[in-house]
N, CA, C and O atoms as a GROMACS GRO file, in nm:
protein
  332
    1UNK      N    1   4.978  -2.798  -0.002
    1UNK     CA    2   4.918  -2.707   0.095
    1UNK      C    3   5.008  -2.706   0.218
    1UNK      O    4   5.040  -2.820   0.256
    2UNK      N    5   5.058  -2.602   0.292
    2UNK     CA    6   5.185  -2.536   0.372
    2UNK      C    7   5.053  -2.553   0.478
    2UNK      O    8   4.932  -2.544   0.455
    3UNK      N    9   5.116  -2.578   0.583
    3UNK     CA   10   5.032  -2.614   0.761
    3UNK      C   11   4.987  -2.482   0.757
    3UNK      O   12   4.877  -2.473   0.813
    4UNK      N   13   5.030  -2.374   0.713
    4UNK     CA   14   4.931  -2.268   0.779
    4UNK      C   15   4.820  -2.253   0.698
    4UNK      O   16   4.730  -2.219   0.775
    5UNK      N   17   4.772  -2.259   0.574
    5UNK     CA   18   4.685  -2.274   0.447
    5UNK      C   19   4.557  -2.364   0.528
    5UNK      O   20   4.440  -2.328   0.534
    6UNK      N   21   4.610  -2.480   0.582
    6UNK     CA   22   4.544  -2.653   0.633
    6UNK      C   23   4.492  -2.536   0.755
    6UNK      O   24   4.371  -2.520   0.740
    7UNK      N   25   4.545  -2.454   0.866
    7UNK     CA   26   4.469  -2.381   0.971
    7UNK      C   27   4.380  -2.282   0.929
    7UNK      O   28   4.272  -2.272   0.986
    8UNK      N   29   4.417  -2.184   0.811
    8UNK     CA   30   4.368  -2.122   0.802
    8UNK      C   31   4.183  -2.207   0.738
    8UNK      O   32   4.069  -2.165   0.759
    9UNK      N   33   4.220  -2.304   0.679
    9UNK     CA   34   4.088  -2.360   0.589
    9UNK      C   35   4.012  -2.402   0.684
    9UNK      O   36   3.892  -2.372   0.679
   10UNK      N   37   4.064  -2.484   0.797
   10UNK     CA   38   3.934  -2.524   0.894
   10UNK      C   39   3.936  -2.442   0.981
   10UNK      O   40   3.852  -2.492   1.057
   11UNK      N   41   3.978  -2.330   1.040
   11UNK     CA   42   3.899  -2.219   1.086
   11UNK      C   43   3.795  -2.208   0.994
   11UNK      O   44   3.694  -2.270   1.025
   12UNK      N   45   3.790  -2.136   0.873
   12UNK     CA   46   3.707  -2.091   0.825
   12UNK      C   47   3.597  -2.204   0.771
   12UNK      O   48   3.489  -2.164   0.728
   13UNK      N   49   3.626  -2.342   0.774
   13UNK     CA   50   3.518  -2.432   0.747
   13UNK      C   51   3.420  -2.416   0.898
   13UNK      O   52   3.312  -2.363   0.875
   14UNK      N   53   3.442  -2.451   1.037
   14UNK     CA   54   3.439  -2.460   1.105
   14UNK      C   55   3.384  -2.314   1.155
   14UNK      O   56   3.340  -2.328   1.270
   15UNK      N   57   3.372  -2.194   1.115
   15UNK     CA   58   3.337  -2.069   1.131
   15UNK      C   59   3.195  -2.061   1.006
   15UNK      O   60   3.091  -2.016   1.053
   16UNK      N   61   3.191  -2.099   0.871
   16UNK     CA   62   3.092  -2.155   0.801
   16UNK      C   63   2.997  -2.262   0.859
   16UNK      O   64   2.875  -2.256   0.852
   17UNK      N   65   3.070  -2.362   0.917
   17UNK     CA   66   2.962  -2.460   0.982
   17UNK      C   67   2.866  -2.386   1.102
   17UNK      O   68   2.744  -2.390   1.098
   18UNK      N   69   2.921  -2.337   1.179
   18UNK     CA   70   2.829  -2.258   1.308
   18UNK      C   71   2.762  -2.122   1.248
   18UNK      O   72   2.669  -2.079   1.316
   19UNK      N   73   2.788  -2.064   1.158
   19UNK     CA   74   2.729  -1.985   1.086
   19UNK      C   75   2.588  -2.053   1.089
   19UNK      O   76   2.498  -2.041   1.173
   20UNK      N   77   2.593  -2.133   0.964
   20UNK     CA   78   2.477  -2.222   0.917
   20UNK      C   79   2.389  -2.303   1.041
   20UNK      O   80   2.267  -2.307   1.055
   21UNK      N   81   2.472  -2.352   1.105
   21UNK     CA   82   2.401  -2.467   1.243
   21UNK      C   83   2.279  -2.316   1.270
   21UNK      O   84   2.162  -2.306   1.235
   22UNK      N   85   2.364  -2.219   1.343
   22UNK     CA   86   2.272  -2.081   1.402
   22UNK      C   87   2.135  -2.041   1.311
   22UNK      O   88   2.021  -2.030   1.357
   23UNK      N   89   2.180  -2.018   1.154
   23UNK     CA   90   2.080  -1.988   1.080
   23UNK      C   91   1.982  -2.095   1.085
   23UNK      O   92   1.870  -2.051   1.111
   24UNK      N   93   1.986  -2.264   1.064
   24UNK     CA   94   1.884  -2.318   1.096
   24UNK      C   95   1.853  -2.368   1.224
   24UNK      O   96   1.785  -2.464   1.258
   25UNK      N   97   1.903  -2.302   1.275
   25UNK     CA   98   1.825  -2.342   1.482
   25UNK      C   99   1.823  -2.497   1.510
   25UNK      O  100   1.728  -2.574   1.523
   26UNK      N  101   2.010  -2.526   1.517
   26UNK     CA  102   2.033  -2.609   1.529
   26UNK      C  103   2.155  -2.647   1.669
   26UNK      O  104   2.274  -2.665   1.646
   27UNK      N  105   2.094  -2.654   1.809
   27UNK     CA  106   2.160  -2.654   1.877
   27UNK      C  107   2.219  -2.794   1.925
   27UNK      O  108   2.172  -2.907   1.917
   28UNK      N  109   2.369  -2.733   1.991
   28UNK     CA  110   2.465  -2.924   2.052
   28UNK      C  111   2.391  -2.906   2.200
   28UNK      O  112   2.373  -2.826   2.292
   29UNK      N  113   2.369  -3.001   2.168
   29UNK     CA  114   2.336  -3.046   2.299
   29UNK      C  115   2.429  -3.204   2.424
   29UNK      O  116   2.505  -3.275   2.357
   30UNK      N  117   2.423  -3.226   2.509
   30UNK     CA  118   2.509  -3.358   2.568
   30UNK      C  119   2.543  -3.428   2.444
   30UNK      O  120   2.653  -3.432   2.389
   31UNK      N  121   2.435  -3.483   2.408
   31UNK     CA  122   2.512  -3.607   2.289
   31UNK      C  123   2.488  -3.610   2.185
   31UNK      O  124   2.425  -3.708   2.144
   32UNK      N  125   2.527  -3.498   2.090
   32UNK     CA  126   2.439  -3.492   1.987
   32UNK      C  127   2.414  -3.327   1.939
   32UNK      O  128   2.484  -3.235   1.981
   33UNK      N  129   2.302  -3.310   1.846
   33UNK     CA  130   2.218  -3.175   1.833
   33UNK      C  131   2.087  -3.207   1.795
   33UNK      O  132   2.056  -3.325   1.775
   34UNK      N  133   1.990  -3.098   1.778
   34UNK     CA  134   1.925  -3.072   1.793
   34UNK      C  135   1.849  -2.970   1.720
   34UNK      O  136   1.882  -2.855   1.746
   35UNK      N  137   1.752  -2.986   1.633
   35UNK     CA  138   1.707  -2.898   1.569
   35UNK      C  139   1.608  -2.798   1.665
   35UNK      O  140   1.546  -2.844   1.761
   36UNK      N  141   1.603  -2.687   1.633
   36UNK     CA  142   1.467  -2.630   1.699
   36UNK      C  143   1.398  -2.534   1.614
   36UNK      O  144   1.444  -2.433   1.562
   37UNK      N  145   1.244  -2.594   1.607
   37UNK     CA  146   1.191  -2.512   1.560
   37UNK      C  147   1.128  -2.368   1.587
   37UNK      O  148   1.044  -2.356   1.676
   38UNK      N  149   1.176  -2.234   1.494
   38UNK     CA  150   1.125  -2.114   1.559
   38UNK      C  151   0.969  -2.159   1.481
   38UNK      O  152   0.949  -2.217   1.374
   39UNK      N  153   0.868  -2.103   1.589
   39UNK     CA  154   0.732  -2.083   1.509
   39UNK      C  155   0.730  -1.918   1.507
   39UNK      O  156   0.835  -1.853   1.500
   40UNK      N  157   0.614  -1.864   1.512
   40UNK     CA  158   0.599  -1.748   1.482
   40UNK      C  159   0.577  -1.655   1.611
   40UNK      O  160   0.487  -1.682   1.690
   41UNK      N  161   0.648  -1.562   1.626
   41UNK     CA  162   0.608  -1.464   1.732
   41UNK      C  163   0.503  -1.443   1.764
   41UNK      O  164   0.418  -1.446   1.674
   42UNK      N  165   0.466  -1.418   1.875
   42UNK     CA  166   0.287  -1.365   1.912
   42UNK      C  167   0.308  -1.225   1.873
   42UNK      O  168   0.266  -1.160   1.777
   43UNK      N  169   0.377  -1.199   1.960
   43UNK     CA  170   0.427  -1.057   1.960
   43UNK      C  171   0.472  -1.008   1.813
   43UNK      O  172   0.444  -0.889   1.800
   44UNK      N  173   0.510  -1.042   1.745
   44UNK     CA  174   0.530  -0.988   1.583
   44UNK      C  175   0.418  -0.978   1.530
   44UNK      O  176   0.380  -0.875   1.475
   45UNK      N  177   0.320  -1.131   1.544
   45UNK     CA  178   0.211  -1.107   1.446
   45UNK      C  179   0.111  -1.026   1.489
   45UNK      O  180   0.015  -1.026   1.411
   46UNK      N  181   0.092  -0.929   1.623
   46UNK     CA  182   0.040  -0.837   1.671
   46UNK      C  183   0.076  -0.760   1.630
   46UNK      O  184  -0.007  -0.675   1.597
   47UNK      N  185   0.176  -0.740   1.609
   47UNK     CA  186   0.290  -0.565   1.552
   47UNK      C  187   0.234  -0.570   1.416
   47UNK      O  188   0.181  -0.465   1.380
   48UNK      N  189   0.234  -0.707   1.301
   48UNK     CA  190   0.232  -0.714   1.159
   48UNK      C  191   0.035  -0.618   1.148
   48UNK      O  192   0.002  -0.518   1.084
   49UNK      N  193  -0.059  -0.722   1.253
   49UNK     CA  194  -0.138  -0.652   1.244
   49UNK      C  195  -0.215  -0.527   1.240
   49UNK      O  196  -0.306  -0.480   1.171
   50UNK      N  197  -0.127  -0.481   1.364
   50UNK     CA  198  -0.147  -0.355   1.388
   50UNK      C  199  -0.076  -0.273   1.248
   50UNK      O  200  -0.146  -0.175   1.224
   51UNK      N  201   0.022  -0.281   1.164
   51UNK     CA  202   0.082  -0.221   1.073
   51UNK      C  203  -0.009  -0.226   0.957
   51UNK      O  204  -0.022  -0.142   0.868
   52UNK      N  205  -0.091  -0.376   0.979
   52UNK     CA  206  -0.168  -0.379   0.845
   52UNK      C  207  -0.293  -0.256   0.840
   52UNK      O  208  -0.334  -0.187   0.747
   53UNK      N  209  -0.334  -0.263   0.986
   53UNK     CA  210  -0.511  -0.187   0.998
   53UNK      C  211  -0.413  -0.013   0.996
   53UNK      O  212  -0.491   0.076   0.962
   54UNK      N  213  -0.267   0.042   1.026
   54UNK     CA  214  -0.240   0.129   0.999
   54UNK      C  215  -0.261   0.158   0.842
   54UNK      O  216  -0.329   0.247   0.790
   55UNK      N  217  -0.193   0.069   0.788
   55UNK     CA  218  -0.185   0.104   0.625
   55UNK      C  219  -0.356   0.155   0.560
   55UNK      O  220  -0.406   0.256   0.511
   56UNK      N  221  -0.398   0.028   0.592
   56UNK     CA  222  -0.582   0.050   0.577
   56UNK      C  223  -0.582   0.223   0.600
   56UNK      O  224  -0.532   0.282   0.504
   57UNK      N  225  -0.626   0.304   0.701
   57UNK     CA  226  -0.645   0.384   0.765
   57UNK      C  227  -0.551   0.492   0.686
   57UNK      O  228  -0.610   0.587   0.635
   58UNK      N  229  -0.457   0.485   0.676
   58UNK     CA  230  -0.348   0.586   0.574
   58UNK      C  231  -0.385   0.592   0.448
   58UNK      O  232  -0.360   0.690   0.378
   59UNK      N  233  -0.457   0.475   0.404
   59UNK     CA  234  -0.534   0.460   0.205
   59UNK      C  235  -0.612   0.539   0.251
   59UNK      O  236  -0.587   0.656   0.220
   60UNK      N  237  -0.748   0.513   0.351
   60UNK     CA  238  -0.849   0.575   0.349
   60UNK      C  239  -0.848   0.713   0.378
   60UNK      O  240  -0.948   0.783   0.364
   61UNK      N  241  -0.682   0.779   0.440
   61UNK     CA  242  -0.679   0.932   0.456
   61UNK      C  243  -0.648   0.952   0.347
   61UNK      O  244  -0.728   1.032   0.298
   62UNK      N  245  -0.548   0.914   0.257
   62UNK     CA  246  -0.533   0.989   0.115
   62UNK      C  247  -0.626   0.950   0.025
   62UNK      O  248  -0.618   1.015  -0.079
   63UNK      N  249  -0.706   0.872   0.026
   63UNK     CA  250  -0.824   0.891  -0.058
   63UNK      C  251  -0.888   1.018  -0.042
   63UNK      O  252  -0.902   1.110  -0.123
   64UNK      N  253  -0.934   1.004   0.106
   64UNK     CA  254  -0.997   1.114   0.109
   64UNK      C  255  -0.968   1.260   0.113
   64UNK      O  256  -1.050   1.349   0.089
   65UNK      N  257  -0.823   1.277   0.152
   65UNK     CA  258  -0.740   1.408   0.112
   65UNK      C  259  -0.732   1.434  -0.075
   65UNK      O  260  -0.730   1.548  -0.123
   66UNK      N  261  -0.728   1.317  -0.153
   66UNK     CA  262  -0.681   1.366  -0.299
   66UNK      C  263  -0.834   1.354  -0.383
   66UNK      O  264  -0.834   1.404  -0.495
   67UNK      N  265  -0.982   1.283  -0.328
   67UNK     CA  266  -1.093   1.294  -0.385
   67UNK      C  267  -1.101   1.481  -0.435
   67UNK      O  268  -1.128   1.528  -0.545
   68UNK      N  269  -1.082   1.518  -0.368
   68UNK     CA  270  -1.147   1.684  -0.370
   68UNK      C  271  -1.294   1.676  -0.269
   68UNK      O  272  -1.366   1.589  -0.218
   69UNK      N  273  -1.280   1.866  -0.278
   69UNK     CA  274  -1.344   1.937  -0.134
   69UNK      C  275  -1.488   1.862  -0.147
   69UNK      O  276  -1.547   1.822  -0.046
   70UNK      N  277  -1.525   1.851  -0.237
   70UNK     CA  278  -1.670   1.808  -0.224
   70UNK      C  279  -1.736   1.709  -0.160
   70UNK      O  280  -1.839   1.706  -0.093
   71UNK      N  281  -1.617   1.587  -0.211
   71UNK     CA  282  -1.629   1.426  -0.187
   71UNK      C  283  -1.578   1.416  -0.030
   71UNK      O  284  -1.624   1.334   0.050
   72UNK      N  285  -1.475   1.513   0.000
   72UNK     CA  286  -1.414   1.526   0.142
   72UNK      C  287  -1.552   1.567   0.257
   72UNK      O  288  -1.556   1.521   0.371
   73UNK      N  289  -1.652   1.654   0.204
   73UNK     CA  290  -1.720   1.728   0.240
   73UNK      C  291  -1.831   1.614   0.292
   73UNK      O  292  -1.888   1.614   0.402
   74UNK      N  293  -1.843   1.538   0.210
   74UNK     CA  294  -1.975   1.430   0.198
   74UNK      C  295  -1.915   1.302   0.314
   74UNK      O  296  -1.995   1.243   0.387
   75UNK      N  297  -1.781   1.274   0.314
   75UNK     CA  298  -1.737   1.209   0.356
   75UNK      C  299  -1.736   1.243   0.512
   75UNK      O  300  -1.752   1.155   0.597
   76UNK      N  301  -1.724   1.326   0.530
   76UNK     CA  302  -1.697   1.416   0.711
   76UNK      C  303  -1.838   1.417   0.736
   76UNK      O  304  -1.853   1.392   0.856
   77UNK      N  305  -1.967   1.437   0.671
   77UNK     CA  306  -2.103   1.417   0.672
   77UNK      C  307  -2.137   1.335   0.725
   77UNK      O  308  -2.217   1.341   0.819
   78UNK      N  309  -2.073   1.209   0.666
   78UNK     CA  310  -2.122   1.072   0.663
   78UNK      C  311  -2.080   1.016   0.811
   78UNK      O  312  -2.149   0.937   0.875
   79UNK      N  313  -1.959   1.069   0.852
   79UNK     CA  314  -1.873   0.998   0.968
   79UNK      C  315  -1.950   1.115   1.065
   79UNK      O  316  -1.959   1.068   1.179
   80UNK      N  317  -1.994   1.220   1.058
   80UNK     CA  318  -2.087   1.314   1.158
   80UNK      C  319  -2.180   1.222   1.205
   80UNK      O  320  -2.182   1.182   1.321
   81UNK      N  321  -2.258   1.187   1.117
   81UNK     CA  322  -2.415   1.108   1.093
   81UNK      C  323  -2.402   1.044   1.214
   81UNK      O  324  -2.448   1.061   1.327
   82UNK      N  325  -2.300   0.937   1.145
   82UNK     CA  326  -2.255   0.785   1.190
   82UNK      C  327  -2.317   0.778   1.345
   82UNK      O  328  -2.413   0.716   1.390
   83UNK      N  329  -2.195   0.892   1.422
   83UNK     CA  330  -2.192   0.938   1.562
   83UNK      C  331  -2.268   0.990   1.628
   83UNK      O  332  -2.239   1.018   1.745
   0.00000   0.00000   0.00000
């Protein structure tokens, strides 16, 4: 192995290692490192929710768009009533 082969390999070991450290949230710190754990966003699992009660709400429009006029008819009845 020629000295430039030996630079080129630990760049790229050394460019693999901080790769990986980043992916598991592993910071240097003074003496040492440091793992850190991500927990879960507040803020995401608000967004996930809100996406879930969208989806809900999108079944229950194409249900009721592909039932036919009748079942659509009974259905707009029902949500009249309700109110």
């Amino acid at each position: 192995m020629n000295p430039f082969e030996m630079v080129v390999a630990i760049i790229a070991i050394t460019a693999i290692a901080s790769v990986l450290r980043a992916k598991y949230g592993v910071v240097r710190r003074d003496k040492g490192e440091d793992v850190i754990q991500r927990g879960p966003d507040p803020d995401t699992e608000r967004l996930r929710a809100e996406v879930r009660a969208l989806k809900e709400r999108v079944a229950v429009l194409e249900r009721l768009a592909t039932d036919g006029s009748t079942a659509l008819e009974r259905e707009f009845e029902k949500l009249r009533d309700r109110d």
